[in-house]
C-alpha positions as CSV (number, residue, x, y, z in Angstrom):
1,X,81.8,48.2,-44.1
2,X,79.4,45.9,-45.7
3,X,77.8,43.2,-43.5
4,X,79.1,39.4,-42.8
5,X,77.0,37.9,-45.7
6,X,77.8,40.5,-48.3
7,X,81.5,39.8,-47.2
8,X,81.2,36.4,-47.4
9,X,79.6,36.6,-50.8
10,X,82.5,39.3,-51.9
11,X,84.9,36.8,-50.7
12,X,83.2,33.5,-52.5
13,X,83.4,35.6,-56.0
14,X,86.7,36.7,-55.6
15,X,88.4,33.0,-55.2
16,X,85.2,31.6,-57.6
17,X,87.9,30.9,-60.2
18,X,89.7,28.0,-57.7
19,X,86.7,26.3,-57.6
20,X,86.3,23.8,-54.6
21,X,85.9,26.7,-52.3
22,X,82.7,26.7,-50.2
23,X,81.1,28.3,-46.5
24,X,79.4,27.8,-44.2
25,X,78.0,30.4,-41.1
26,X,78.7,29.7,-38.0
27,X,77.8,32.1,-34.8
28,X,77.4,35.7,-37.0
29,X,80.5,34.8,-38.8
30,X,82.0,32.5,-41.8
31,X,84.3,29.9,-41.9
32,X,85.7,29.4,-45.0
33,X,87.0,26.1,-47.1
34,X,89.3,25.2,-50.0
35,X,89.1,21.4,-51.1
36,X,87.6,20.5,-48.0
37,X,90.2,21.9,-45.3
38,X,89.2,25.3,-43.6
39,X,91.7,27.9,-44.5
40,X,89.9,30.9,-42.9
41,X,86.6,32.8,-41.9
42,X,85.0,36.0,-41.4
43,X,85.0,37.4,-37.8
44,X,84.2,40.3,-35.8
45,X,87.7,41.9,-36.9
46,X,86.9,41.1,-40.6
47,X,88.5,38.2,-42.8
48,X,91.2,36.4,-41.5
49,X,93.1,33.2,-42.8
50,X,95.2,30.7,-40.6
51,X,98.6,31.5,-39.7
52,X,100.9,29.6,-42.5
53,X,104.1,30.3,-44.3
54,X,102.3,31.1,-47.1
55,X,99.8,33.8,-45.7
56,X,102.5,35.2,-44.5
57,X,104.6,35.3,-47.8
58,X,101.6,36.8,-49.8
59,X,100.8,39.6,-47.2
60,X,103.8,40.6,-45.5
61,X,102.4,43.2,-43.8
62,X,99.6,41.5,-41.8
63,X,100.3,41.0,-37.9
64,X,98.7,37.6,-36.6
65,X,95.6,38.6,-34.1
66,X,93.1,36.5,-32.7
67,X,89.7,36.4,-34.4
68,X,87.9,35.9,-30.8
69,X,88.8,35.5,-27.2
70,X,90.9,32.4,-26.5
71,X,91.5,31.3,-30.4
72,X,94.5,30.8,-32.0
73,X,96.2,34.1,-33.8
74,X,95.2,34.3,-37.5
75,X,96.3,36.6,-40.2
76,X,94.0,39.4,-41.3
77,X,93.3,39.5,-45.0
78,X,94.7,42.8,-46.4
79,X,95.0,41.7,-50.0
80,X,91.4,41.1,-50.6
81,X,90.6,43.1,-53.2
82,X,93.5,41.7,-55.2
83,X,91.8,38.9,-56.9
84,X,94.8,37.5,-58.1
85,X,96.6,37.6,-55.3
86,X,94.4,36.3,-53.3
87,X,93.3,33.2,-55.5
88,X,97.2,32.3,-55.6
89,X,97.4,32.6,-51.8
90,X,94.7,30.2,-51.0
91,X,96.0,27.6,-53.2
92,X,99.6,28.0,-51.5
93,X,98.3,27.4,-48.6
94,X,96.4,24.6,-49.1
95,X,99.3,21.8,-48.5
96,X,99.4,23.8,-45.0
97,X,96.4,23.1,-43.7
98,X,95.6,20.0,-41.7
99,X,93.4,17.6,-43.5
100,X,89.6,18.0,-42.4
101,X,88.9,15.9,-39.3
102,X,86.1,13.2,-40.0
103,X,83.3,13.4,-37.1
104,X,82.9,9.4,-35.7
105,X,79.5,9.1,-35.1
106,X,77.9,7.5,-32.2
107,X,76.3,4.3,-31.6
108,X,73.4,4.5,-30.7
């Protein structure tokens, strides 16, 4: 299986037509964003996207697991080839996400 980054950049070309779709690594792994909310990430168990309705419409067949010890189950990708497919599920998902939370910062 190709490594993180080459997933990562397999993954960014496959949803390029959304647009508003961006990365960033965090510790050997991905997490993932569509218009600013995280819908997923790359893990040691591959790519996996946050349990919703829609994930779970778009591929049936994918059992929730958690991505690392003590995180919430998430839904490995199996339709990740499927451009398509794929593209569409991200944007259904998006109203499912919780809005990104703005970090407060300190006074000094």
């Amino acid at each position: 299986m190709a490594d993180n980054k080459e997933l990562a950049a397999y993954i960014m070309e496959q949803l390029s037509e959304l647009g508003e779709i961006r990365n960033i690594p965090m510790m050997g792994g991905y997490i993932f964003y569509y218009r600013e909310r995280i819908f997923g990430g790359i893990y040691e168990n591959g790519f996996m996207i946050k349990d919703t309705k829609a994930g779970r419409r778009y591929m049936p067949d994918s059992e929730p697991e958690s991505p690392y010890e003590g995180a919430k189950p998430m839904l490995p990708v199996t339709i990740i080839d499927n451009k398509q497919l794929l593209q569409e599920m991200v944007d259904a998902m998006y109203t499912e996400l919780p809005e990104r939370k703005i970090k407060k910062r300190k006074e000094i």
